[in-house]
BALOBA-1460 file (C-alpha; in Angstrom, 3 decimals):
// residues 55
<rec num="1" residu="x" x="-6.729" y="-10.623" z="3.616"/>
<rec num="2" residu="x" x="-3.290" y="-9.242" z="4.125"/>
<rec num="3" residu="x" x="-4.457" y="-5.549" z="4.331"/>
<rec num="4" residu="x" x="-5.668" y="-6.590" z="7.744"/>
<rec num="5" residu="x" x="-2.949" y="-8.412" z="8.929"/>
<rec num="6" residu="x" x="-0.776" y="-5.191" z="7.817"/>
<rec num="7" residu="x" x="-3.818" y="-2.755" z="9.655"/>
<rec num="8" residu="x" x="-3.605" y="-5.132" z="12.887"/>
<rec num="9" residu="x" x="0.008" y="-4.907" z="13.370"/>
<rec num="10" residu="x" x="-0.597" y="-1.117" z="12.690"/>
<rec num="11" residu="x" x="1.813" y="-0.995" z="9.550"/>
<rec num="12" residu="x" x="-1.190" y="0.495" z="7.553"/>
<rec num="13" residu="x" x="-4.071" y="2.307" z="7.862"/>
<rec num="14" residu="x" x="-7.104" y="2.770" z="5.378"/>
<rec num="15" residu="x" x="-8.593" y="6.195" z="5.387"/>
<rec num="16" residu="x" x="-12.221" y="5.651" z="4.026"/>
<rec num="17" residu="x" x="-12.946" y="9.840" z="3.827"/>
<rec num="18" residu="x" x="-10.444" y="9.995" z="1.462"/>
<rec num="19" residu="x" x="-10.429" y="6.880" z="0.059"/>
<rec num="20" residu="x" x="-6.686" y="5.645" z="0.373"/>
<rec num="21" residu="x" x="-4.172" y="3.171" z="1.910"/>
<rec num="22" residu="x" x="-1.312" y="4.508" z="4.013"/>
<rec num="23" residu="x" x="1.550" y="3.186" z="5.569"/>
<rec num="24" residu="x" x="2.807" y="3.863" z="9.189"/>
<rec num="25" residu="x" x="5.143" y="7.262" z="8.882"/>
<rec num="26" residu="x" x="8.261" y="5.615" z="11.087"/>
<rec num="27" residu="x" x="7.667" y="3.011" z="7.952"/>
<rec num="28" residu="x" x="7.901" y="5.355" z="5.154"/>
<rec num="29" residu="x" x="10.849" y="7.680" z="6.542"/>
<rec num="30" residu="x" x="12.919" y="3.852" z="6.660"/>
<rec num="31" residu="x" x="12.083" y="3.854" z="2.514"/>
<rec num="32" residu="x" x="13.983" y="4.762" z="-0.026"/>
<rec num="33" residu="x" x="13.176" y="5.436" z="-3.685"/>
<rec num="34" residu="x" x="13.882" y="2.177" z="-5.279"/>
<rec num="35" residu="x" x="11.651" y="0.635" z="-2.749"/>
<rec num="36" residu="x" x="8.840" y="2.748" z="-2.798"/>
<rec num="37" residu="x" x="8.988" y="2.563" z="-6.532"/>
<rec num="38" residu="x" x="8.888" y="-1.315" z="-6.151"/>
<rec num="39" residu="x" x="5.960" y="-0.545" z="-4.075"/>
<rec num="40" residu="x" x="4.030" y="1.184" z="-6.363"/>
<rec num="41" residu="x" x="4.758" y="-1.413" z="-8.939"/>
<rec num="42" residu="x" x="3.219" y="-4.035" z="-6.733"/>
<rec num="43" residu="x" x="0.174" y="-2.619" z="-5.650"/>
<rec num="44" residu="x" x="-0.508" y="-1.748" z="-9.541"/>
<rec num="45" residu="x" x="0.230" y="-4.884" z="-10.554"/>
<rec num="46" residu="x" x="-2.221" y="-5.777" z="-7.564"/>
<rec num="47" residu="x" x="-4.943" y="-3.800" z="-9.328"/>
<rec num="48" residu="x" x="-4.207" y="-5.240" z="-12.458"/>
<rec num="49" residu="x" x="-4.558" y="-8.695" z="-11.907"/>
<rec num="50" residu="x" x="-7.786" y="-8.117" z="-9.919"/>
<rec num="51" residu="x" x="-9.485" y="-5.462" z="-11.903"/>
<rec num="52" residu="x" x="-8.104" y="-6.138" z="-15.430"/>
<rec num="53" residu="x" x="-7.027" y="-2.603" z="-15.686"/>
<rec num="54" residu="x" x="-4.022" y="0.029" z="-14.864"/>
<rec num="55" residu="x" x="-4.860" y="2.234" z="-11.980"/>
């Protein structure tokens, strides 16, 4: 279960109201494009290998 290993070190947080996944802001201001591009690609590749389907 890495999302909680991510949510106990307080790197993420899941918002169940609105249904997403969010990183930490000090996180996200450290990003750049590439990476959160390679983000995205992971987490869709994520959803494709356990859904069978593109998000």
């Amino acid at each position: 279960m890495p999302f909680k290993v991510y949510e106990e070190m307080g790197a993420m947080n899941h918002s169940k109201y609105i249904g997403t996944l969010q990183l930490e802001k000090q996180i996200v201001k450290r990003l750049n494009s590439e990476d959160i591009e390679e983000i995205k690609t992971a987490c869709n590749d994520g959803i494709i290998s356990y859904y069978g389907t593109e998000y």
